[in-house]
Structures are given as structure tokens and as C-alpha cells.
C-alpha positions in Angstrom: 52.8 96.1 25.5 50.3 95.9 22.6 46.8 96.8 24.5 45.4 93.9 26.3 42.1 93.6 24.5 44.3 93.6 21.4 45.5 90.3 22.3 42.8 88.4 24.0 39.6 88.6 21.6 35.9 87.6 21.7 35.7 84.8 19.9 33.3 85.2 16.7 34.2 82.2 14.7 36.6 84.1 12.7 39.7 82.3 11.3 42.2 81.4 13.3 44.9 78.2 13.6 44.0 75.9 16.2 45.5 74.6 19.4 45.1 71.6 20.8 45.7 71.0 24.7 47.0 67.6 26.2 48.5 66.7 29.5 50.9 63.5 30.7 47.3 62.0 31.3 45.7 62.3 28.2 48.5 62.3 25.0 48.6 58.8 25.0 45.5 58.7 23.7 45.4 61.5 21.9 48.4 60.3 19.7 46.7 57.2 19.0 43.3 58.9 17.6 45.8 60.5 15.2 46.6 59.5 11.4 50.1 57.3 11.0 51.2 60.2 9.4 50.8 62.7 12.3 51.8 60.5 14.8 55.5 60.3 13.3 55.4 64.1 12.4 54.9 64.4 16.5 58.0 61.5 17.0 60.2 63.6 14.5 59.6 66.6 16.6 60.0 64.7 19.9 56.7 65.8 21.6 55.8 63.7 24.5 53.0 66.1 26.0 54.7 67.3 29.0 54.2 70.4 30.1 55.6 73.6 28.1 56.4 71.4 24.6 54.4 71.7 21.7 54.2 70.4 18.1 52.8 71.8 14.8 50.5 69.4 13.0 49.2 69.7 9.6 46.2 71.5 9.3 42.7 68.8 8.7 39.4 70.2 7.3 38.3 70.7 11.3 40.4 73.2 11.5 40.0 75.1 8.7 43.6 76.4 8.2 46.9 75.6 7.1 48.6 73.9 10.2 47.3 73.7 13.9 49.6 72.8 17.0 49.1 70.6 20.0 50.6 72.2 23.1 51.5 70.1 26.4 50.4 71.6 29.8 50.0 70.3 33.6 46.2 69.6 33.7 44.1 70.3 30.8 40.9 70.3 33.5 42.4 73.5 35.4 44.9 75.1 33.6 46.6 78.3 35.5 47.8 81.2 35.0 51.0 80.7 33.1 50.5 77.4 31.5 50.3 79.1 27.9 53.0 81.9 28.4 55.7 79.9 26.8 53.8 79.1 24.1 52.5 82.9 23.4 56.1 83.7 23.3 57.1 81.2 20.9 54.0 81.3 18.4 54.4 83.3 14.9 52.0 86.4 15.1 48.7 85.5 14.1 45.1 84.3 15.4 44.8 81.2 17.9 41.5 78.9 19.2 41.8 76.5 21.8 40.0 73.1 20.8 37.5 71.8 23.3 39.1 73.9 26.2 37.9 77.1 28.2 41.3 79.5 28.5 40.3 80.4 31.7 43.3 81.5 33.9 45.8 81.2 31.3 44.0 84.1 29.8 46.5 86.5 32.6 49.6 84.5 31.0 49.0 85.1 27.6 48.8 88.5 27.8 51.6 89.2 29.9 54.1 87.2 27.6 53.5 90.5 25.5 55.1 92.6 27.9 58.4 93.6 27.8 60.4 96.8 29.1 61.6 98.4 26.0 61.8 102.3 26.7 65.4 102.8 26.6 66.2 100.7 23.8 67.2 102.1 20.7 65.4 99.8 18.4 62.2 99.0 19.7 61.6 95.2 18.5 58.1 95.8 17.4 56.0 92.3 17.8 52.7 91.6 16.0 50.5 90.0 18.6 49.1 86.6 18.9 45.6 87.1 19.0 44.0 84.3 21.1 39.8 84.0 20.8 38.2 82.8 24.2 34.5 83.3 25.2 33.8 87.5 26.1 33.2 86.3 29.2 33.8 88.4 32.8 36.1 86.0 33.5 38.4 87.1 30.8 37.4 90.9 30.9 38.7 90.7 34.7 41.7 88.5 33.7 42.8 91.5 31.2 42.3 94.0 33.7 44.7 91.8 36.3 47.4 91.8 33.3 46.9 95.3 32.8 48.1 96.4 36.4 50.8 93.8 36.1 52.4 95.1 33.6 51.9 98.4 35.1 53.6 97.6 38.0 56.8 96.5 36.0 57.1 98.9 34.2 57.2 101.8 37.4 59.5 99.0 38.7 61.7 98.8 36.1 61.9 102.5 35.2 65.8 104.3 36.7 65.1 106.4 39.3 66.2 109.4 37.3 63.1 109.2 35.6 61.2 107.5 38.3 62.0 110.2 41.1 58.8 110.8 43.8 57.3 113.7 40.9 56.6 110.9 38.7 55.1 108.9 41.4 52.9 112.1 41.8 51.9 112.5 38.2 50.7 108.5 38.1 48.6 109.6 40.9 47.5 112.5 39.6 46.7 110.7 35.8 44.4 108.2 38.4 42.9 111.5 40.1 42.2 112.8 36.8 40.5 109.5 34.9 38.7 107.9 37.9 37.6 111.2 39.0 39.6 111.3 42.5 40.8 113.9 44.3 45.0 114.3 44.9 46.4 115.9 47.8 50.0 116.3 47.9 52.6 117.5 51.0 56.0 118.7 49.6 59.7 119.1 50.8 59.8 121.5 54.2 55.8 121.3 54.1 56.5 117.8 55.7 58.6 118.5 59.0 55.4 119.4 60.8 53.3 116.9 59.6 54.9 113.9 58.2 58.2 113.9 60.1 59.4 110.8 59.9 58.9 111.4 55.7 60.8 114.3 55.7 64.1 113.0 57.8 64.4 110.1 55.2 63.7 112.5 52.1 64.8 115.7 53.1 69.0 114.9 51.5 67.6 114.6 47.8 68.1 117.3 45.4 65.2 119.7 45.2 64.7 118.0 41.8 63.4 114.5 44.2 62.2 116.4 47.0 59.8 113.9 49.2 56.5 114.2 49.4 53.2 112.2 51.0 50.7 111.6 47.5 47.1 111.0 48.8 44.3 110.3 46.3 40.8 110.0 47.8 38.0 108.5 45.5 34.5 106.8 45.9 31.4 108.3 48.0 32.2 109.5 51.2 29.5 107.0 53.1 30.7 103.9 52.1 33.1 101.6 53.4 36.5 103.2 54.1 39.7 101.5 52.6 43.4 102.6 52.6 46.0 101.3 50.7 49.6 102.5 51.4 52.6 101.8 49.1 56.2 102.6 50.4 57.6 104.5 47.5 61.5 104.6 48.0 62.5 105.5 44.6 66.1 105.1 45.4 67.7 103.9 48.2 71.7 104.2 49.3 71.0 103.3 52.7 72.0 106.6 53.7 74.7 107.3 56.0 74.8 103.5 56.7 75.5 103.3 53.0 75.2 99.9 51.2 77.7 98.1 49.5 77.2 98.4 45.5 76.1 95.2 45.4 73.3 95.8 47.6 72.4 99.4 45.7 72.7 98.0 42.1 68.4 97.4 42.3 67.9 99.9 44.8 65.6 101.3 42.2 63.0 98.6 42.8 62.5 100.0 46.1 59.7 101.6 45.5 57.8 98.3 44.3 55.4 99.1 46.8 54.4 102.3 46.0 53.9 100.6 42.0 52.0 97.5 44.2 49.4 100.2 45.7 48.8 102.3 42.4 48.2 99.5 40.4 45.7 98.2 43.1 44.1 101.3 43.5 43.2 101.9 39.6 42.0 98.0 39.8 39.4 99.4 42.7 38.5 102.3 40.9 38.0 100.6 37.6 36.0 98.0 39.0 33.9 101.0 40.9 34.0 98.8 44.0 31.6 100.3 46.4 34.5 101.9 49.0 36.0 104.7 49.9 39.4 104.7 48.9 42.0 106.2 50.3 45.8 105.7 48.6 49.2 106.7 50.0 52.5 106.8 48.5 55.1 108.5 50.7 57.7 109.3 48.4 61.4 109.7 49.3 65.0 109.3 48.2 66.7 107.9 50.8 70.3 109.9 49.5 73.3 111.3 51.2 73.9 114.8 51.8 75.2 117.2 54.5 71.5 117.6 55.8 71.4 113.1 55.6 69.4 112.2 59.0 72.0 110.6 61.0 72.1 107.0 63.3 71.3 108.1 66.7 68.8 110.8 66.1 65.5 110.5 67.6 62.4 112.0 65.4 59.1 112.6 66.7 56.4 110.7 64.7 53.2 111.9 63.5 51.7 109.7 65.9 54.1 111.6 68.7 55.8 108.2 69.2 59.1 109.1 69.3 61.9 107.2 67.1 65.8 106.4 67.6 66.8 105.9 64.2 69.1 103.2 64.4 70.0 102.4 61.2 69.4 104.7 58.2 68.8 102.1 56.0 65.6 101.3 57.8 63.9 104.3 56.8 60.8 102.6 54.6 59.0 101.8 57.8 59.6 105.2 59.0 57.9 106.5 56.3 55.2 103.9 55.9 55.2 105.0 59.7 54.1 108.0 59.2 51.2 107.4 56.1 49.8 104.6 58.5 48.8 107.1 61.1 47.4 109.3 58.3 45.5 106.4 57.2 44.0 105.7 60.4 43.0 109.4 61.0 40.0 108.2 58.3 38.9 105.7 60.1 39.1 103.1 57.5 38.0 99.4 58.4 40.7 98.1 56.1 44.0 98.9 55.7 46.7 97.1 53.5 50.6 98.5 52.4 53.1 97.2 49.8 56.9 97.5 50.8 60.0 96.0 49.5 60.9 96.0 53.0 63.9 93.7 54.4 66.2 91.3 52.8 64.9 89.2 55.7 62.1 88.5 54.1 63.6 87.1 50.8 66.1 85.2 53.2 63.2 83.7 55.0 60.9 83.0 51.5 62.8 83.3 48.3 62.0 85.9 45.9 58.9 84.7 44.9 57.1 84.4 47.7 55.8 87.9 49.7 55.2 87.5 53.6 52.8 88.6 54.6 51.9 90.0 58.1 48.1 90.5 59.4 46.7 91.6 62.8 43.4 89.3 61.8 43.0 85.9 61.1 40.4 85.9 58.8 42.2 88.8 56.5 44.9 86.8 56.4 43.3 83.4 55.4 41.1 85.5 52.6 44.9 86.9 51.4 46.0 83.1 51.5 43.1 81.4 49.6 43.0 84.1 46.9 46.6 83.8 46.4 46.5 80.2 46.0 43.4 80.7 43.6 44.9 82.9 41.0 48.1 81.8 41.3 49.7 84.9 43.2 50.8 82.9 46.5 52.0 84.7 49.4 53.2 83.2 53.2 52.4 83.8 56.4 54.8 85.2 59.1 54.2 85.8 62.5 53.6 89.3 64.0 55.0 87.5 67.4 54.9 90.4 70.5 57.6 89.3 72.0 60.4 89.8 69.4 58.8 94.0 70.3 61.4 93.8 72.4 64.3 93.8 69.8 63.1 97.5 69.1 63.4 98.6 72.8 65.8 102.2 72.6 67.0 103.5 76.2 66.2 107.4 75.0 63.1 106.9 72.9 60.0 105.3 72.8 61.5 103.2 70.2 64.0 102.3 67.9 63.4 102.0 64.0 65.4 98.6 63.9 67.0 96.2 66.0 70.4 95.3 67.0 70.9 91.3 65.7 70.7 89.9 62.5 68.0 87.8 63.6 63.7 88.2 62.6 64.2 91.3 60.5 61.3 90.9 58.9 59.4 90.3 62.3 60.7 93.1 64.1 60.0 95.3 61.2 56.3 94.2 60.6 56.3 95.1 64.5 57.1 98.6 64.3 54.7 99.0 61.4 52.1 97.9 63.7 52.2 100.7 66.4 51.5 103.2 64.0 48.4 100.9 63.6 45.3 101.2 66.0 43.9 98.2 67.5 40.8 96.7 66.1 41.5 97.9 62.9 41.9 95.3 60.3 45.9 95.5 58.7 47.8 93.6 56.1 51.3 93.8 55.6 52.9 92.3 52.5 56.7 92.2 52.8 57.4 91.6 48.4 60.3 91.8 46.5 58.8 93.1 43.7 61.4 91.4 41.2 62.2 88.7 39.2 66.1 87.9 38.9 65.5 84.9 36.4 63.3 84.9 33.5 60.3 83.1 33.5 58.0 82.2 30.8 55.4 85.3 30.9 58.0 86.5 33.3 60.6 88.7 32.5 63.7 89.2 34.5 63.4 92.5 36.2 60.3 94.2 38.1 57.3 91.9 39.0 54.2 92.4 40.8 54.1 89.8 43.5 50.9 89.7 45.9 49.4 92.5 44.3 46.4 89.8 42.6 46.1 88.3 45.7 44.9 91.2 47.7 42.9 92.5 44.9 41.1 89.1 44.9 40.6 89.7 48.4 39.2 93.3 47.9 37.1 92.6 45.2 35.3 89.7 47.4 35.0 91.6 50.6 33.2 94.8 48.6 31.8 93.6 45.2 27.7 94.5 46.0 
């Protein structure tokens, strides 16, 4: 994607061809305060104002270049996020001015309709941008940022997990470390049976080439308010020895969305220099089958010493998050939030678009909500409701890592998440699917950051000084 400030400008009164904003409210009399001539140029093209459609006009001396265009969106008072996307993609490249209108939101749209996945294509399709001019406000600045780390997140989403094994989750932790001035710690391979159990059972049958590994980056002064964000980063994921039909591992590489959910977050934090301590981890696995593959019906002691029946392999991202939770609350932190592509229940429950989202605390979970809403990143609710516990009771271990029905999958596993959690601290959950099976405009088909603005919005309020 061409660089974000590229494509969304300070606006200087340079040249550029205008665009005109109308909505089902307003056209009507737009049209009419329109020359006879115009007015049948906008019949011949059949444009009736609603949302998404727009028209090219000829250009008048007010707008000072050769042909402007009048675009149709929801509410020209408030527009959102991805009112403008279509039209970004569709523009020829060149320079762009809203008339009489503040970009606002639509700012994050614009840029993203830039984005696109090409790294494996032999003929890159190299597109000019379409500049568009908008007051240098810190709205906008913010709103770039925000695009920034979506795109980022696609792209690690999107990315085979050949090239996307848990090294190259390490080395875009270690590029953070290294420009925000953080400090990486890394546990590798056998390193892990001690410590990070649970993380090594699920990692240890990958080639030595994906060996697992637990990627902590620290950053920010050591006094201020501690914060951990942990990203499950299942770069592949067979299921294990309860292997997955092919249809169910075709876009197994996307499940380590939440690993590319918590990086992305965490550069947002440090770029900002939000006044926390931050404390990222990704524990990074292949879930693969070997001859060493940890098996239904073993029981692994946790870093927390609570003991686990594994009874179903293709659990195993709670049993790592499992794992980089306790870690997490070893720091002490007052906040902790993690990413995870983490049942199909979920996605039964919500859809695709919509991430559930689990919180011990009302009040996190109503700022998650509001922000979501605001900035058009909308999560949902689920209940973290005790008594469904009960579908992880094991008879030879403390518990099991899933339960036995088909029913609240998504419950049950938000459940076991939460007693690697201490009480009182303050935990989010967001269940995501962090993908996009149909196209949308700004919105590519294929890996998508979904809750990820939300919970930044959410950060950024509860620490900005």
C-alpha cells in the first residue's frame, strides 16, 4: 500500500478536482440548484444520490478544474468510516477536495481502499494514488495511524504460513523492539517444557524450522501504569491429532489473527507514547502432527500448576494463551486484553463480522462497546456465565481444555481463559475472526482486523495524559 500520508494530504489550496457530497435528504435540492445542462448529464448517468453512486459533472469556474464529481453517501452530517471507499477505488489517480464537508472518519476508508495483498503476484499492478486534501488535523493524523495498523494486520494475516511461521512473528516483534526502543525476550523450542508448558505440548510437533516460542516485548517506564496485551499466534493449525477436515484447514493460516491483532495494537501504543507500561505476548506455535503430536487424553501441568486434560487437540489456542495469561499476570498489570481467532462458535453465534467479546468488568466492557460503535469497529457482548464451568469438569485433572457438547463453545472457552486470570484484575477477551470472506468496498476478501480499533479507542482514552 502506497504510504498512508501519501494518500491523505494537508490541504494547501493546491489543485485538485472537487467532490461534492449529497445524501437521499439533500440531492433533491441539490439537483435543482444545478444548470439544465447538468441536471440531464446526472439523469444520463442515472444518479439518484444514494449511497455508494456518483456522477462526473463538468467542471465550473468554482472548481477550478476540468470536471468535478458529486458522490452519494448515508448522511452527509456524520459520514463513517467507509462511506468514501468505493469511491477511492473507483476514482482515476489524481488529487481530490471535498466541497463544504469535513472528511472526518472516512479519512480510515480512503486509505485502506489502497491496500491490497500483492506479494506473491507476479505482476504487481502498480496504482497511482488518489490523493485526497482534508484539514492536517489530529483527527486525520490518528485516522492514518488506525489505517496503518490495519493494513498491517492483513497483511500478517494474509501472509502462508511458510513464510509466516512463529520466527517471523519474532522478527515483527523484534523490528517493534528495535524502533520504539523496547526490550524482546524470547523462550524457544525445549526452553519452554519448564516454563511455558502448555506452549510447548501444542508446538513441540513442528519442524525445528517453526519451533514454538513465547515473544515478549516490554516498553514504556517501568512506574507507570502496567498493560498487557496477548495475541494467540497459531500460525498454522491442523487440529492436530483430532485433525480437521480440509475444508476446515484451507484458512488455518489466519489463525494467528490474534497474534497480528496484538502487534498492530502494540506499535499503535507505542507510537502514540501512551503513558503505560506495556507488556506484549505472542505465544507462537504450529499446531502440526508428528510422532512427538501431544495426544487427547494427556494431562499437562500449566504454568499456573493447574493441571489440564487435553481433550481435544484442536483446542490448543487457549492452552497457549493459557500459559502467556499467567505470565502476564506475574507483572501485575491493571489491564489485560488478548486477540484469538478462537472457536467457530463464535462466528456461529455472530457472523464474521462481528468479534465477541468477553470481559470480567462491566465498565471495560461498555468502554470496548462505545468505542466500537464510535469508529465503526463494532464488537458484541457474550456472557462469561459460571455455570457453563462445569462443561470443562475432567475426572483426572483439574480441568479439561474443552468440553464434551457442541453447545456454548465460545462460553466455555472464554471460561477456561479466565482461570489463568486472577481476580480483580481487569480482562478482555475478543473472540475475532480476523477475516473477510466477501469483498467489501475498502475491504478486501481475505485477512481483516476486526476489534482491534475498538480496543485501541479504548486504550488510548483510559491512558492519554
Amino acid at each position: 500500500m502506497t504510504e498512508p500520508n501519501a494518500i491523505v494530504q494537508p490541504d494547501k489550496g493546491q489543485s485538485a478536482q472537487n467532490i461534492y457530497l449529497v445524501d437521499k435528504s439533500s440531492v433533491d435540492e441539490w439537483t435543482k440548484a444545478q444548470s439544465a445542462p447538468v441536471r440531464a448529464l446526472l439523469q444520463a448517468q442515472g444518479f439518484s444520490g444514494k449511497a455508494g453512486e456518483y456522477a462526473v459533472l463538468p467542471a465550473t469556474a468554482k472548481d477550478g478544474a476540468d470536471w468535478a464529481i458529486v458522490a452519494g453517501v448515508k448522511d452527509t452530517k456524520g459520514l463513517n468510516s467507509w462511506c468514501l471507499s468505493g469511491l477511492a477505488e473507483k476514482l482515476p489517480a489524481g488529487t481530490y477536495r471535498l466541497v463544504d464537508s469535513d472528511a472526518g472518519a472516512a479519512v480510515l476508508g480512503w486509505i485502506l481502499a489502497h491496500h491490497q495483498f500483492d506479494r506473491y503476484k507476479s505482476e504487481r499492478e502498480a496504482k497511482a494514488p488518489r490523493i485526497l486534501l482534508c484539514a492536517h488535523n489530529e483527527s486525520a493524523i490518528a485516522l492514518t495511524a488506525e489505517a496503518k495498523s490495519v493494513a498491517t494486520v492483513r497483511d500478517l494475516v494474509n501472509t502462508p504460513a511458510e513464510d509466516m511461521g512463529p520466527e517471523a512473528l519474532e522478527s515483527h516483534a523484534a523490528a517493534l523492539a528495535q524502533t520504539y526502543n523496547g526490550a524482546l525476550t524470547v523462550t524457544r523450542g525445549d526452553a519452554l517444557q519448564k516454563d511455558f508448558p502448555l506452549i510447548h505440548a501444542v508446538g513441540r510437533a513442528a519442524a525445528r524450522s517453526h519451533a514454538p516460542r513465547l515473544i515478549e516485548l516490554a516498553w514504556g517506564r517501568e512506574d507507570a501504569p502496567r498493560v498487557a496485551i496477548v495475541g494467540k499466534g497459531v500460525v498454522f493449525d491442523t487440529g492436530g491429532l483430532d485433525i480437521k477436515p480440509s475444508s476446515g484447514m484451507r484458512l488455518m493460516k489466519k489463525d494467528m489473527g490474534g497474534a497480528a491483532h496484538a502487534l498492530a495494537l502494540a506499535e499503535l501504543i507505542m507510537a502514540a507514547k501512551l503513558p503505560v507500561r506495556l507488556h506484549l505476548l505472542v505465544p507462537a506455535v504450529e499446531n502440526a502432527i508428528a510422532g512427538n503430536a501431544f495426544r487427547p487424553g494427556d494431562i499437562v501441568k500449566s504454568r499456573k500448576s493447574i493441571t489440564v486434560e487435553i481433550d481435544n487437540t484442536d483446542a490448543e489456542g487457549r492452552l497457549v494463551l493459557a500459559d502467556a495469561l499467567t505470565r502476564a499476570e506475574e507483572e501485575k498489570p491493571e489491564l489485560i486484553v488478548n486477540f484469538a481467532t478462537l472457536t467457530g462458535a463464535a462466528r456461529v453465534a455472530l457472523g464474521p463480522d462481528l468479534p465477541a467479546l468477553f470481559a470480567n468488568d462491566d465498565a471495560l466492557a461498555g468502554a470496548i462497546l462505545a468505542h466500537g460503535l464510535g469508529c465503526d469497529d463494532p464488537v458484541w457482548r457474550m456472557p462469561l456465565h459460571a455455570p457453563y464451568a462445569d462443561m470443562l469438569a475432567s475426572d483426572v485433572a483439574d480441568t479439561a481444555n474443552a468440553g464434551g457438547g457442541a453447545m456454548a463453545g465460545a462460553i466455555s472457552a472464554a471460561l477456561f481463559l479466565q482461570k489463568f486470570v486472577a481476580d480483580g484484575t481487569p480482562w478482555a477477551h475478543l473472540d475475532t475472526f480476523a477475516w473477510r470472506a466477501t469483498a467489501k468496498p475498502g475491504r478486501p476478501k481475505g485477512g481483516e482486523a476486526l476489534g482491534l480499533r475498538a480496543v485501541w479507542r479504548m486504550v488510548k482514552a483510559r491512558y492519554s495524559a
